[in-house]
ROVO-179055 format. One record per residue (C-alpha): x, y, z; residue in one letter. Coordinates in pm, 1 decimal. Example, Ala and Ser with C-alpha at 12.3 -4.5 7.8 and 13.67 -1.06 7.14 Angstrom:
# ROVO-179055
SITE         xx         yy         zz   residuo
SITE     1230.0     -450.0      780.0         a
SITE     1367.0     -106.0      714.0         s
END
This chain:
# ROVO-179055
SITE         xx         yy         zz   residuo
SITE      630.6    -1737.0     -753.1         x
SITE      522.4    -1574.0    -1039.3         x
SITE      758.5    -1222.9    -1076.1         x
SITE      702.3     -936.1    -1310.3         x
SITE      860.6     -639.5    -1453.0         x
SITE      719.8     -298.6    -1396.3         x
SITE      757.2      -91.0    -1674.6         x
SITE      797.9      277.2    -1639.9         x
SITE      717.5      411.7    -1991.4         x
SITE      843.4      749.6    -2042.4         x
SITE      680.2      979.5    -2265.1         x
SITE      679.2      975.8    -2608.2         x
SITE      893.0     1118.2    -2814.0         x
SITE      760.7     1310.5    -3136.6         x
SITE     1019.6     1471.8    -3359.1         x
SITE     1021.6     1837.5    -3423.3         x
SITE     1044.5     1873.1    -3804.8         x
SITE     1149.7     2211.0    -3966.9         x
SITE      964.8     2378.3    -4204.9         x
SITE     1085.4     2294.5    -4577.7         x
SITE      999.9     2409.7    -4938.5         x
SITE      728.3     2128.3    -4905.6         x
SITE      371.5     2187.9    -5064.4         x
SITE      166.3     2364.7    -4808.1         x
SITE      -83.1     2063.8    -4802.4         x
SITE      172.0     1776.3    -4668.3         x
SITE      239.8     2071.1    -4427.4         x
SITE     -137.4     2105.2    -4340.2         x
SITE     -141.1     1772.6    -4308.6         x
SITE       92.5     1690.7    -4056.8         x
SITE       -3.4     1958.1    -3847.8         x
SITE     -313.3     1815.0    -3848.3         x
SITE     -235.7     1525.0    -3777.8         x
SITE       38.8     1671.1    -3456.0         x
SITE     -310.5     1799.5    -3319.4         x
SITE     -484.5     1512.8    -3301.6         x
SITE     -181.2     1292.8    -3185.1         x
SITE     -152.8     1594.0    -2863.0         x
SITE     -547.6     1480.7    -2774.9         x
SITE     -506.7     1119.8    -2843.3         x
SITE     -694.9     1070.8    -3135.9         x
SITE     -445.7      820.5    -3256.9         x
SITE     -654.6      716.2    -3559.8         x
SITE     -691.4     1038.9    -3732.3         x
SITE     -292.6     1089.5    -3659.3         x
SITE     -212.6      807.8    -3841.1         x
SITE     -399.0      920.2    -4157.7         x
SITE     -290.6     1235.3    -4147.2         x
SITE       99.9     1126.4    -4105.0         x
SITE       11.4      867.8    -4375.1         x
SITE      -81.6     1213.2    -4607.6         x
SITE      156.4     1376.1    -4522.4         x
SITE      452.3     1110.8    -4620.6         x
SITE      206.8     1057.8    -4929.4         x
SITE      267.9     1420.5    -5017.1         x
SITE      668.1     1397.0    -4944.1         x
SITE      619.6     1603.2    -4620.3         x
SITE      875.9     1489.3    -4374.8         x
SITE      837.0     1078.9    -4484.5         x
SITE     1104.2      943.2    -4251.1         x
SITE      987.3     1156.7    -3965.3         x
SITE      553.1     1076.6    -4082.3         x
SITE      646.9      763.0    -4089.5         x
SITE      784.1      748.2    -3759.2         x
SITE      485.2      912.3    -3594.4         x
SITE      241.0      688.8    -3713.6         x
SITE      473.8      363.4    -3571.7         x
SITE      432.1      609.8    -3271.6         x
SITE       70.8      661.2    -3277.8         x
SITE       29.8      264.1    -3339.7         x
SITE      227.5      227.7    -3053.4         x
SITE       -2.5      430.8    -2801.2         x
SITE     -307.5      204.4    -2958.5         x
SITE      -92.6      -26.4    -2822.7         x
SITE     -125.4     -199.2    -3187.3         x
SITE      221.4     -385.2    -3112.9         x
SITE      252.2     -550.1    -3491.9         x
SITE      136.8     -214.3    -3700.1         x
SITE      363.0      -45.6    -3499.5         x
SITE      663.6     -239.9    -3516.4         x
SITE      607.6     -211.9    -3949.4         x
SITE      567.3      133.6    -3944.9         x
SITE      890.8      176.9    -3700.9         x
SITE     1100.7      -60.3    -3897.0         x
SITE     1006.5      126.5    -4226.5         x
SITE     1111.3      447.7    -4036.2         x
SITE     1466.4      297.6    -3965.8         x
SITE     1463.5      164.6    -4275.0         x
SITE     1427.4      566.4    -4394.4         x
SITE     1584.4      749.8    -4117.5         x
SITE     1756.3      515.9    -3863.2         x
SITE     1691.9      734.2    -3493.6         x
SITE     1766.4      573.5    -3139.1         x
SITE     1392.8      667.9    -3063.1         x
SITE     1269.7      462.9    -3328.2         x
SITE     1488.8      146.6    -3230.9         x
SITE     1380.5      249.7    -2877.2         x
SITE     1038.9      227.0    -2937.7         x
SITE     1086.5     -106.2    -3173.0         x
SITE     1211.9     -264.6    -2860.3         x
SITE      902.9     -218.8    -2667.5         x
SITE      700.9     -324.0    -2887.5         x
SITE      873.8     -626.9    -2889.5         x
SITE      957.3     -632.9    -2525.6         x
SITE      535.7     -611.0    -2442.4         x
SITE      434.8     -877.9    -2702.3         x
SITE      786.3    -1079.9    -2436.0         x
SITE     1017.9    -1145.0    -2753.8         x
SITE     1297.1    -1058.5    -2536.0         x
SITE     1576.1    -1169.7    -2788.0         x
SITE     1472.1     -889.1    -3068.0         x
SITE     1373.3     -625.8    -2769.7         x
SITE     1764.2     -702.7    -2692.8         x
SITE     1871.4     -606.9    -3057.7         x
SITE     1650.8     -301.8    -3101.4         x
SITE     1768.5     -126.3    -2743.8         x
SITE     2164.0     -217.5    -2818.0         x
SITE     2045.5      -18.2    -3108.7         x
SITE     1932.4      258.4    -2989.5         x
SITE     2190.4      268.7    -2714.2         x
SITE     2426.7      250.8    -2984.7         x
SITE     2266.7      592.6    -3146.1         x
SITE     2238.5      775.2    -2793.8         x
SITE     2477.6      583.4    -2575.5         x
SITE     2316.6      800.6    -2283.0         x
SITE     2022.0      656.5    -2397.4         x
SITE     1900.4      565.5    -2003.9         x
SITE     1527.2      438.1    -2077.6         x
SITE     1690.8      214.7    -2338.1         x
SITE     1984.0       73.1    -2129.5         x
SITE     1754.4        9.5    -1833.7         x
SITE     1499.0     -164.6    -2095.6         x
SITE     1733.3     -372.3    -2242.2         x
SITE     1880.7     -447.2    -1880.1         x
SITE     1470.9     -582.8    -1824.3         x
SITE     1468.0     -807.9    -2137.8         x
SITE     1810.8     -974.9    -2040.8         x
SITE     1692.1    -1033.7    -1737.6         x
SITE     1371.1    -1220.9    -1823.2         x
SITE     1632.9    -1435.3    -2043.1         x
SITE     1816.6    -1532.6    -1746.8         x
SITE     2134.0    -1378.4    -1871.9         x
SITE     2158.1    -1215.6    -1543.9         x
SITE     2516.7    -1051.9    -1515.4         x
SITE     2433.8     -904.9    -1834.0         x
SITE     2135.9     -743.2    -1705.5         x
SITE     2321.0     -594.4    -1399.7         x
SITE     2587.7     -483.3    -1649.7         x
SITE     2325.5     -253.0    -1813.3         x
SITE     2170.6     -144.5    -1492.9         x
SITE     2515.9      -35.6    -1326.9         x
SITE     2548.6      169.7    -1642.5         x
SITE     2233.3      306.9    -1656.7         x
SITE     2314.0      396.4    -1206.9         x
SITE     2686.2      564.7    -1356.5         x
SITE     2422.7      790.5    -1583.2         x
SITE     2145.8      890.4    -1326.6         x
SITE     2307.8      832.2     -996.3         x
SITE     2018.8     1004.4     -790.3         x
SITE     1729.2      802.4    -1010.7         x
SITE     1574.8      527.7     -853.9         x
SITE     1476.3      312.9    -1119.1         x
SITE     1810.5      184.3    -1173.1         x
SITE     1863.8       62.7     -835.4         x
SITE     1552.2      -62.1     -846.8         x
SITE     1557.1     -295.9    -1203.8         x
SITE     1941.5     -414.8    -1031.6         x
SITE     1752.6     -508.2     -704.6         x
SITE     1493.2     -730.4     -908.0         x
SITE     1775.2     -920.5    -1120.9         x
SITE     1988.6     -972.1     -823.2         x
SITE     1670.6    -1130.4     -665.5         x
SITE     1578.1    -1326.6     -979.0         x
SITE     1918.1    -1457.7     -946.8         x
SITE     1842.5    -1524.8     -567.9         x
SITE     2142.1    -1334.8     -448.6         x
SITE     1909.6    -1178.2     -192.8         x
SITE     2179.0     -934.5       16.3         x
SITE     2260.7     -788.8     -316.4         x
SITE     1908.8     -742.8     -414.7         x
SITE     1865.3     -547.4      -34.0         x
SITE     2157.5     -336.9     -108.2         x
SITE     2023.8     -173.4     -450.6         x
SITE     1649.5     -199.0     -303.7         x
SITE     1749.0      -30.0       -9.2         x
SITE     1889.1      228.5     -220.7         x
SITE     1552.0      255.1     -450.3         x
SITE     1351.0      333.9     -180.2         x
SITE     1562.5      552.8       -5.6         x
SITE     1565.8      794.3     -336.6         x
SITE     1241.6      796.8     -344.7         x
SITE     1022.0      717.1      -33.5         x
SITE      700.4      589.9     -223.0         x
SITE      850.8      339.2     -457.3         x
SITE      598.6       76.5     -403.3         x
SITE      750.3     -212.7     -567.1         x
SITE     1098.8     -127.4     -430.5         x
SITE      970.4     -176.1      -81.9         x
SITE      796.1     -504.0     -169.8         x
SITE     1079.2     -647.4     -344.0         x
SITE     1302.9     -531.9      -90.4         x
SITE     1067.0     -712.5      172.6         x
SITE     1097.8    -1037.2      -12.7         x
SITE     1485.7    -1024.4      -40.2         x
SITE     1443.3     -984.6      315.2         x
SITE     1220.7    -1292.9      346.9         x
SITE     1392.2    -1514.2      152.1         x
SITE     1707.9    -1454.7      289.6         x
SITE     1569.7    -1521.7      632.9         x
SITE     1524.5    -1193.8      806.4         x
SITE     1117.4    -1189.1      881.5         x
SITE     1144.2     -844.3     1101.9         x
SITE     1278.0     -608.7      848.3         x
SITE     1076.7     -841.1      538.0         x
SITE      734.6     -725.3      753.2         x
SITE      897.2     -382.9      781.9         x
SITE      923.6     -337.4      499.3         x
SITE      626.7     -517.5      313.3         x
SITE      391.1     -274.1      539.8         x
SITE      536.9       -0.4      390.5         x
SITE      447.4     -123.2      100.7         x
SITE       91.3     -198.4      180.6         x
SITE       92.4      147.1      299.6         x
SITE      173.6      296.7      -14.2         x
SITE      -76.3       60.0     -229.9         x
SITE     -323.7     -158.0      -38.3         x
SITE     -456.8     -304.0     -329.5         x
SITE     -105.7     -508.2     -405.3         x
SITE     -216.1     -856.8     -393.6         x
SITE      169.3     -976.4     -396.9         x
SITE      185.6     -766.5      -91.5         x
SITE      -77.4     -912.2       83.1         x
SITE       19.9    -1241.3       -8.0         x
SITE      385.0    -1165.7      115.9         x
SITE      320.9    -1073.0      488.9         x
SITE       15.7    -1379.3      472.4         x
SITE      328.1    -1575.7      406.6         x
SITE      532.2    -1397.1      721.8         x
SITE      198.5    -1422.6      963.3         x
SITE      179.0    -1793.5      863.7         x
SITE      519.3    -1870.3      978.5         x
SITE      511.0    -1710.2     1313.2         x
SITE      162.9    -1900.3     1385.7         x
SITE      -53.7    -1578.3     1398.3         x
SITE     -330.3    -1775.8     1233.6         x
SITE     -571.0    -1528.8     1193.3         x
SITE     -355.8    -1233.8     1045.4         x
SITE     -283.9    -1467.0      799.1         x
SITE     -630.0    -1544.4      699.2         x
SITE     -649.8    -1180.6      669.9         x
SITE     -390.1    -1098.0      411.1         x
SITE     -428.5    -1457.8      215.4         x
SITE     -850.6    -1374.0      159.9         x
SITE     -725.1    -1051.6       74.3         x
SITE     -534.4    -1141.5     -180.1         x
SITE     -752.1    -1373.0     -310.2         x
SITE     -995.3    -1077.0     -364.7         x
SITE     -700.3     -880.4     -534.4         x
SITE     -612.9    -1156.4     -811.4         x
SITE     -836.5    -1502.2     -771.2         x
SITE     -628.9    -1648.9    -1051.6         x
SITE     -289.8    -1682.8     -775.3         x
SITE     -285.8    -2015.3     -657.9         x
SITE      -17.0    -1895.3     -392.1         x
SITE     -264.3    -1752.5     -119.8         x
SITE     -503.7    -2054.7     -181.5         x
SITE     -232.3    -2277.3     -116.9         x
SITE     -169.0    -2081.8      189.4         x
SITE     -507.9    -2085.0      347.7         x
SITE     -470.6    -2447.8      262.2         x
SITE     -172.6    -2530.3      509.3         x
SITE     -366.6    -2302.9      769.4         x
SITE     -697.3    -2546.1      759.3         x
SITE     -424.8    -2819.7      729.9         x
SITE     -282.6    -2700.2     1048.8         x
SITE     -566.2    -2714.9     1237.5         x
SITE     -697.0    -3087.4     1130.8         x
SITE     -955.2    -2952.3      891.3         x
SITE     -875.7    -3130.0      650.6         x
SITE    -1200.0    -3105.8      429.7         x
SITE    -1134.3    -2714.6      428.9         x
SITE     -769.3    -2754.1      338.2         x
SITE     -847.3    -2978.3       55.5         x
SITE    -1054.1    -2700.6      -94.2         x
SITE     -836.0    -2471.7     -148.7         x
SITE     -530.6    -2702.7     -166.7         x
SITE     -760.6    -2840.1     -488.3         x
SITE     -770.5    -2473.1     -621.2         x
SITE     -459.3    -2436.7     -614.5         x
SITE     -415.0    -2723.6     -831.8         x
SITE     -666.5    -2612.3    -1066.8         x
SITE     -530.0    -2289.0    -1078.6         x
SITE     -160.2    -2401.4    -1138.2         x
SITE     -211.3    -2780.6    -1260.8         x
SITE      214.1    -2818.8    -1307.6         x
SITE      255.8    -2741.1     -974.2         x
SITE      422.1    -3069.6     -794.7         x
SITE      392.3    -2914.8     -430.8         x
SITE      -48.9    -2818.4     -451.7         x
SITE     -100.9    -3206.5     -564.4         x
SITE      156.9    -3321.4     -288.5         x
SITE     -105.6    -3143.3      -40.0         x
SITE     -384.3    -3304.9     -161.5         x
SITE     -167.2    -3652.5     -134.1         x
SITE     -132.6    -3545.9      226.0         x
SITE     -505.0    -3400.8      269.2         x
SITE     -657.0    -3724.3      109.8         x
SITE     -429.4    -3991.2      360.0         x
SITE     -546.5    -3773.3      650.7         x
SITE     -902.9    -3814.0      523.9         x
SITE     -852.7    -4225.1      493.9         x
SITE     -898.5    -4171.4      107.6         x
SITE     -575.5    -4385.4        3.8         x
SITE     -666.9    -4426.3     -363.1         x
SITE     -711.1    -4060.9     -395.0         x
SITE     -377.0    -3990.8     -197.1         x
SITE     -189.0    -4217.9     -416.9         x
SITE     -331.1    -4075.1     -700.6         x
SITE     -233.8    -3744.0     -617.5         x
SITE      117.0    -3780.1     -521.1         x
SITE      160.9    -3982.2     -859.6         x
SITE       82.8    -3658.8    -1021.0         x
SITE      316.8    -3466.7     -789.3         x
SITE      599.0    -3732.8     -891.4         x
SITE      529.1    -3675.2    -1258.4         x
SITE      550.9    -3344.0    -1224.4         x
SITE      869.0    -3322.1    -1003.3         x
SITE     1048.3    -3655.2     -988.8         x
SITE     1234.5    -3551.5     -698.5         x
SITE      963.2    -3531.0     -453.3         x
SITE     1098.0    -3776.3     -208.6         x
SITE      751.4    -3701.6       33.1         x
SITE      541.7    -3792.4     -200.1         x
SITE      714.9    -4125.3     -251.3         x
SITE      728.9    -4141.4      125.6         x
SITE      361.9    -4055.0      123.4         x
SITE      283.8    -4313.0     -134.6         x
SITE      415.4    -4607.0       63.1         x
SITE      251.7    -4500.0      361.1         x
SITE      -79.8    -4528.3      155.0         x
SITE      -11.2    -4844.5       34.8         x
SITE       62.9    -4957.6      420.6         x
SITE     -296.0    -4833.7      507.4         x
SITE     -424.2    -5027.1      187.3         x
SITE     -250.8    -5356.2      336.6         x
SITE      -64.3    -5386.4       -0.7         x
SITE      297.0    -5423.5      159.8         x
SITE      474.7    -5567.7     -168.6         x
SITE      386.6    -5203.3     -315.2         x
SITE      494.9    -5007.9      -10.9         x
SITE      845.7    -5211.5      -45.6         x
SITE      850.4    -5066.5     -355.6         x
SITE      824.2    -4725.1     -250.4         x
SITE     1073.7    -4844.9       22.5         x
SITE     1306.6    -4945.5     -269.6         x
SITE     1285.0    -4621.5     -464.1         x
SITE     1324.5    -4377.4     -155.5         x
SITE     1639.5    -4595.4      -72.4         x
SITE     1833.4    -4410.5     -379.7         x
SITE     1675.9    -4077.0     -282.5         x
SITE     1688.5    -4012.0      107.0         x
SITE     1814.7    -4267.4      357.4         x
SITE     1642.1    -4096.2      665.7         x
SITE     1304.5    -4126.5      524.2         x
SITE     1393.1    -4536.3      346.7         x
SITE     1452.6    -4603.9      687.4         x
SITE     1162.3    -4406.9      837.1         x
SITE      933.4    -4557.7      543.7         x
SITE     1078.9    -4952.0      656.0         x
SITE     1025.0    -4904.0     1018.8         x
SITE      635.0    -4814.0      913.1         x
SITE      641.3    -5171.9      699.8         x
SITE      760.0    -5330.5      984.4         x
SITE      524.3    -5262.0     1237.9         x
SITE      273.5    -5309.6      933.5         x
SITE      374.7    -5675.2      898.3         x
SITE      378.2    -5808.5     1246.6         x
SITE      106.8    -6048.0     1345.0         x
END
């Protein structure tokens, strides 16, 4: 499973200046240029900061503002030059806070990290910037690092739920799931309609086995936003597992609607059609899948399955040599693979399966030679 950040971008900052000896025109200018920044006509802000640091008016402060206006044009590479020249002028935490995000949305994670240790180091109550730089050490992986920033950024705003919130995501990236229940719990119960709090919270709960509080949870969620594919996909999941079919169905096609490019809820419908011995339906969407996520070992393991089911052994054998390139490990679809070569007659190949699932699993060697057997009587 694909997860993501959720940003919550707090409103720009744009620094007050105080009126100098400058020349009434850089003056003019940058007043002008305030307006049209206030009604979001970025473009005519930037020339008119551009005059007015061309006229000495204010140039660290200009220059900042246009990195700023570049910024909400959500021009990521003008911005970060006009920001860096800023710093270069007039180092601010604003301006290393806003350097970050550029480089945290164009996901260079190791330079967001410099820029918001910056800034932090500026402001060090800085809390956008510690809970930012917590987010771009967690998509490196460095994970108590992240939850270092977070519990900082919690000692600062106690009563704020974002914190808890970015800690419950890291502790569940790092799949310590009654951590990540204990800060998501704590999210959503500072603030009642934090979406993504409850659906995070409902897949700690999932994953750490607890289906009647992960449901609980996830339809408060879908309460809050039923256009959440990830939620719909989530309680699929749940209704899959306790065999309600047909709820299932519900919240898998929905999801499909939501975002067509996640191969999870094809892959779901998939093992439902499975389930039931249609195995031309399942091999639809269990081929979707694939196509949608073409490094993903367990979609062309289904097919291997679907195709053996349908008598097509090439095919099967085929696809769970792609599953075993992709994930070496896969001792089913070596399993599967000698099992195709049984219903091809070619036993000296199915030995060799045998032989190769001997190293990996004992159960299933033995399971595999017990099929070659009764193969190879008369």
């Amino acid at each position: 499973m694909k997860n993501a950040k959720v940003l919550l971008l707090s409103l720009p900052f744009i620094l007050l200046l105080s009126i100098s000896s400058f020349g009434q025109s850089g003056k003019a200018s940058f007043d002008q240029a305030m307006s049209d920044f206030d009604a979001k006509r970025y473009e005519q802000a930037i020339s008119g900061f551009r005059q007015a640091a061309a006229l000495g008016y204010s140039v660290p402060e200009a220059t900042y503002n246009v990195g700023l206006s570049y910024y909400n044009l959500k021009r990521y590479t003008d911005a970060k030059g006009a920001l860096q020249e800023a710093i270069n002028l007039k180092p601010t935490a604003n301006a290393h806070y806003y350097l970050g995000n550029c480089f945290y949305f164009e996901q260079d994670y190791s330079r967001a990290v410099g820029s918001f240790r910056e800034a932090v180091r500026l402001k060090p109550d800085y809390y956008e910037a510690i809970v930012y730089l917590g987010n771009s050490l967690d998509y490196l992986k460095r994970y108590d690092d992240a939850v270092a920033q977070y519990k900082r950024a919690i000692e600062l705003q106690p009563n704020r739920a974002w914190g808890y919130y970015e800690l419950g995501v890291a502790h569940y990236n790092n799949e310590l799931y009654s951590s990540a229940i204990g800060a998501l719990s704590e999210a959503t119960r500072l603030d009642p309609s934090y979406t993504k709090a409850f659906l995070f919270l409902g897949m700690s709960y999932r994953r750490s086995g607890n289906e009647t509080d992960a449901e609980t949870a996830l339809l408060k969620a879908m309460r809050l936003d039923p256009n959440s594919a990830l939620t719909n996909y989530e309680l699929g999941f749940i209704y899959e597992g306790q065999k309600r079919d047909s709820d299932a169905l519900i919240r898998y096609t929905e999801s499909i609607r939501l975002d067509p490019a996640n191969p999870d809820p094809q892959l779901g419908i998939g093992n439902l059609a499975y389930n039931r011995k249609d195995y031309l339906g399942a091999l639809a969407h269990y081929k979707k899948a694939f196509e949608l996520s073409p490094s993903w070992a367990t979609a062309a393991l289904y097919i291997g399955d679907t195709q053996y089911h349908l008598k097509s052994y090439q095919a099967a054998i085929d696809y769970y040599r792609k599953a075993l390139d992709l994930d070496p490990k896969r001792v089913s679809a070596v399993y599967g693979m000698g099992l195709a070569y049984i219903a091809q007659n070619d036993i000296p190949k199915a030995r060799g399966q045998y032989a190769q699932l001997l190293k990996m699993d004992a159960a299933m060697a033995a399971k595999l030679l017990n099929a070659i057997d009764a193969a190879s009587k008369p």
